[in-house]
C-alpha positions as CSV (number, residue, x, y, z in Angstrom):
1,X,-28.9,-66.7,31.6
2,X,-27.3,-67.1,35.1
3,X,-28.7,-70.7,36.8
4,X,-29.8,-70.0,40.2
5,X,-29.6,-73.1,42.7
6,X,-32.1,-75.0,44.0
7,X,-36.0,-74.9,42.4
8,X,-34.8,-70.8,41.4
9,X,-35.6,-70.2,37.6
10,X,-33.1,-69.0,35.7
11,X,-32.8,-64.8,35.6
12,X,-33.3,-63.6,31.9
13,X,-30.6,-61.3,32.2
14,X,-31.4,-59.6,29.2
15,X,-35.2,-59.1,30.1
16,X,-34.3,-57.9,33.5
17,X,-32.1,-55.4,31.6
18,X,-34.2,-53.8,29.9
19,X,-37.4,-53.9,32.8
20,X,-34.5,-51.8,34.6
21,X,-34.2,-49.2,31.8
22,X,-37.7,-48.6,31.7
23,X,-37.8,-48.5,35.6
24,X,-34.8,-45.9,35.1
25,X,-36.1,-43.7,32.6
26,X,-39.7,-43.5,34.1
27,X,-38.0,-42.3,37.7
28,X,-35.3,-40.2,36.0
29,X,-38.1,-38.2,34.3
30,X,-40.2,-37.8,37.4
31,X,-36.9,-36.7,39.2
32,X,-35.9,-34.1,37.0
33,X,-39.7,-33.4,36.1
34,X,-40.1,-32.2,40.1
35,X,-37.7,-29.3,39.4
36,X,-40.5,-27.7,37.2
37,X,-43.1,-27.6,39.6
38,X,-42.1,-25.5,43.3
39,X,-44.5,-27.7,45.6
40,X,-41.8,-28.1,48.6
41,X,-39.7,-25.2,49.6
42,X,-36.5,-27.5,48.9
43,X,-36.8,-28.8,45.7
44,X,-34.3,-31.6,46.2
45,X,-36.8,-33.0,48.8
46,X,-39.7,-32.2,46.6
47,X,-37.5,-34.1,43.7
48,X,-37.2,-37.2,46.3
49,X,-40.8,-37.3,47.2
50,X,-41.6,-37.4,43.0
51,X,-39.6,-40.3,43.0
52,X,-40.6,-42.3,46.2
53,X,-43.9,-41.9,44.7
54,X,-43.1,-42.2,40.9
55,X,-41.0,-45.8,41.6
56,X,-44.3,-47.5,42.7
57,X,-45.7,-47.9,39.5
58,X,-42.7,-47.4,37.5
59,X,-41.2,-50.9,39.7
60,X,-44.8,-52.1,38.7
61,X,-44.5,-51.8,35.2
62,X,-40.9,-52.9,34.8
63,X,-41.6,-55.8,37.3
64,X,-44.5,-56.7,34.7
65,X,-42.7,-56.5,32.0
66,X,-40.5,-58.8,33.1
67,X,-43.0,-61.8,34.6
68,X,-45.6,-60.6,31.5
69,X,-43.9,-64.3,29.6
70,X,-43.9,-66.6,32.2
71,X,-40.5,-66.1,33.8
72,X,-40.3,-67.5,37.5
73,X,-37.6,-66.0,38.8
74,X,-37.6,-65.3,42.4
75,X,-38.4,-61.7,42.9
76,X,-35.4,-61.1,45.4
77,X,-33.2,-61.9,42.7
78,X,-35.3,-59.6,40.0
79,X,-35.8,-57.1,42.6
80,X,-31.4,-56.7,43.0
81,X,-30.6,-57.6,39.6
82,X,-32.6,-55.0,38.0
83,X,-31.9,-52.1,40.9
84,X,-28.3,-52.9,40.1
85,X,-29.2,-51.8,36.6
86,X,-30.2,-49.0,38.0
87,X,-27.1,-48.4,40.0
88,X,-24.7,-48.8,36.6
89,X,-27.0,-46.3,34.8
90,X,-27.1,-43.9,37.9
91,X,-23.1,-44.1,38.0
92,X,-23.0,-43.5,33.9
93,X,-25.2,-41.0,33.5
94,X,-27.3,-39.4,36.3
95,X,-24.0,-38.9,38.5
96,X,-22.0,-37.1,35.4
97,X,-24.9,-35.4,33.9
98,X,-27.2,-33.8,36.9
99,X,-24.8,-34.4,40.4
100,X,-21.3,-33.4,39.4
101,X,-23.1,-30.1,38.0
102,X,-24.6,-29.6,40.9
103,X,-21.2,-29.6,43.5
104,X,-21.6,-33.5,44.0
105,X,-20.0,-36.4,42.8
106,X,-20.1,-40.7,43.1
107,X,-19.6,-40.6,47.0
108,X,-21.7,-38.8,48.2
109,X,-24.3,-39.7,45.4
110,X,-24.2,-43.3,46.6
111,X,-23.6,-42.9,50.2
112,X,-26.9,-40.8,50.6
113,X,-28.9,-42.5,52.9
114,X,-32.6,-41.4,50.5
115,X,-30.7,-43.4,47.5
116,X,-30.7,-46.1,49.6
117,X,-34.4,-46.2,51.3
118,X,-35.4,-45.4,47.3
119,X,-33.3,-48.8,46.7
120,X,-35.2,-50.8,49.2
121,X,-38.6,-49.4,48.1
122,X,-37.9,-50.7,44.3
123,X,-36.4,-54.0,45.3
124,X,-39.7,-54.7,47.9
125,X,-42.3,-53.7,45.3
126,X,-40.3,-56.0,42.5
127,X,-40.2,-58.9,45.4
128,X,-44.2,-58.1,46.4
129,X,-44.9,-57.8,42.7
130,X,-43.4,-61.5,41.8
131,X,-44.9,-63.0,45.3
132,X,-48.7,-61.4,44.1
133,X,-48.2,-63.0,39.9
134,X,-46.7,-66.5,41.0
């Protein structure tokens, strides 16, 4: 567990872990799921939309997860911790397995400015999840 200073609980790193995976997979599969359906006349909007949307309750339910035995931790700190899950499993395998196929790579992956307004969105519904349980 990492202390945080001050009256911060502790981060249950291994908790926050696995709310991120579950945060990851459910927005993954909405992601790729948009492909399927031709809504948007440029699917890789349409795909970004699915996920803007999808990330509210997937951030819910991982967010949940995560306070559902008590923990206190600030939700800033949840909020980063587990999008930087998200970040290591993006880099692992969404980058290698669905960008590089696709005629991008790491850069421009994580320089897109939509990654990072997604990134703000999950880390304010963790932080507005934890400020609503405590």
């Amino acid at each position: 567990m990492i202390q945080k200073q001050g009256n911060m609980k502790k981060l249950q790193v291994t908790r926050a872990a696995w709310a991120s995976m579950m945060v990851y997979l459910m927005g993954i599969l909405a992601f790729l799921g948009s492909y399927s359906l031709s809504v948007l006349p440029d699917p890789d909007v349409q795909a970004n939309w699915t996920l803007c949307l999808a990330l509210i309750p997937a951030a819910l339910i991982g967010a949940h997860f995560y306070y559902r035995k008590g923990a206190q931790t600030n939700g800033l700190v949840l909020g980063l911790s587990m999008f930087l899950g998200a970040m290591v499993l993006d880099a692992i395998i969404t980058v290698p397995l669905f960008i590089i196929p696709n005629g991008g790579n790491h850069i421009t992956f994580f320089t897109d400015p939509g990654f990072w307004m997604i990134a703000v969105e999950y880390v304010m519904i963790v932080v507005v999840y934890g400020l609503i349980t405590k």
